[in-house]
C-alpha positions, -999 to +999 in steps of 0.1 A: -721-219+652-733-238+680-731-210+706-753-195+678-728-163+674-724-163+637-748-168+614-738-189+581-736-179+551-717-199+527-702-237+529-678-258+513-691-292+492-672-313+523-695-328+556-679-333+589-694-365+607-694-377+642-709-406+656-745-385+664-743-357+639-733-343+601-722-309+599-715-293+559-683-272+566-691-235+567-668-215+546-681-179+553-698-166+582-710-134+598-705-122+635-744-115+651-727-092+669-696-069+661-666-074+677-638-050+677-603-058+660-577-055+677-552-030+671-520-057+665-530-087+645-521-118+663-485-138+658-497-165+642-481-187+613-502-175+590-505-140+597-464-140+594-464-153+561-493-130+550-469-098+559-442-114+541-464-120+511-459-158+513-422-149+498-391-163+511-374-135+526-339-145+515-337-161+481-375-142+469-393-173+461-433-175+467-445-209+480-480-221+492-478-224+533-465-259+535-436-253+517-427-220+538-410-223+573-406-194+600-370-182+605-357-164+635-336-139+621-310-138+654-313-172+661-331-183+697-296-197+710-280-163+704-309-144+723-327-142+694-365-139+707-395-151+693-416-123+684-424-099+648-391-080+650-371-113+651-392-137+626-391-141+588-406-162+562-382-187+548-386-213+525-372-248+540-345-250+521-331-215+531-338-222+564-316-251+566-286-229+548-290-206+574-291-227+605-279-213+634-256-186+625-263-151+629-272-130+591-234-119+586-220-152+596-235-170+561-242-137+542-277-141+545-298-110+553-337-105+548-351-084+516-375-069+544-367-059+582-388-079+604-413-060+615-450-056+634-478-055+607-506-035+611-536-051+602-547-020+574-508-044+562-524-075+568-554-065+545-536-048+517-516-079+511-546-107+516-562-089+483-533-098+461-538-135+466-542-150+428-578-155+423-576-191+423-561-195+452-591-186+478-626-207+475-653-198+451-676-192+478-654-162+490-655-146+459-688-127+468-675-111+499-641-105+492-626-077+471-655-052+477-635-021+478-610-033+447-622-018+411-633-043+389-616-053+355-632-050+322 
């Protein structure tokens, strides 16, 4: 916003303050300028629990993001590296079952292989959030391509 690269088109009811200035908190904006995607989405938290459906990927349950954790499948201390192929969405308390022990030491194997998502992935599973779950002021520029209900 201040480098004047997006143009604003939507905010939240919340203000950010600083000593100087009040900014309302934007909550959907639109590039001036179009910027390519990139072919592999970034590995971020999010994007991780997004391919994974925000599922536990060993006992199936769906949690909002603080409950879920990251899990690397062949743990880091047994060359396990940190990286799509390796890295699974578990819920904490799976997690901490697990530990460090390697899937056939505790009988604990993913539903899904770990694997790069491709963002056309990515997409397809960010429309089945539950309605409520994303901010009102998304609702008009989300979901554009889904058929409507009656």
């Amino acid at each position: 916003m201040f480098l004047d690269r997006v143009s604003v088109l939507s905010h939240y009811d919340r203000v950010i303050r600083s000593p100087g200035q009040e900014l309302r908190l934007p909550s959907v904006v639109a590039l001036k300028q179009y910027v390519p995607q990139e072919r592999r989405p970034p590995f971020t938290r999010f994007n991780l629990f997004l391919r994974d459906s925000f599922t536990c990927q060993y006992c199936s349950t769906t949690a909002p993001t603080h409950e879920l954790t990251f899990d690397h499948v062949i743990p880091r201390s047994r060359g396990g590296r940190t990286s799509w192929d390796n890295i699974t969405t578990a819920c904490t308390r799976c997690n901490l079952r697990k530990g460090n022990r390697m899937p056939h030491e505790c009988g604990m194997h993913p539903m899904t292989r770990p694997q790069q998502p491709t963002t056309f992935h990515l997409r397809r599973n960010g429309r089945q959030f539950p309605p409520n779950y994303l901010h009102q002021s998304w609702r008009d520029f989300l979901y554009w391509d889904s058929e409507l209900e009656p």
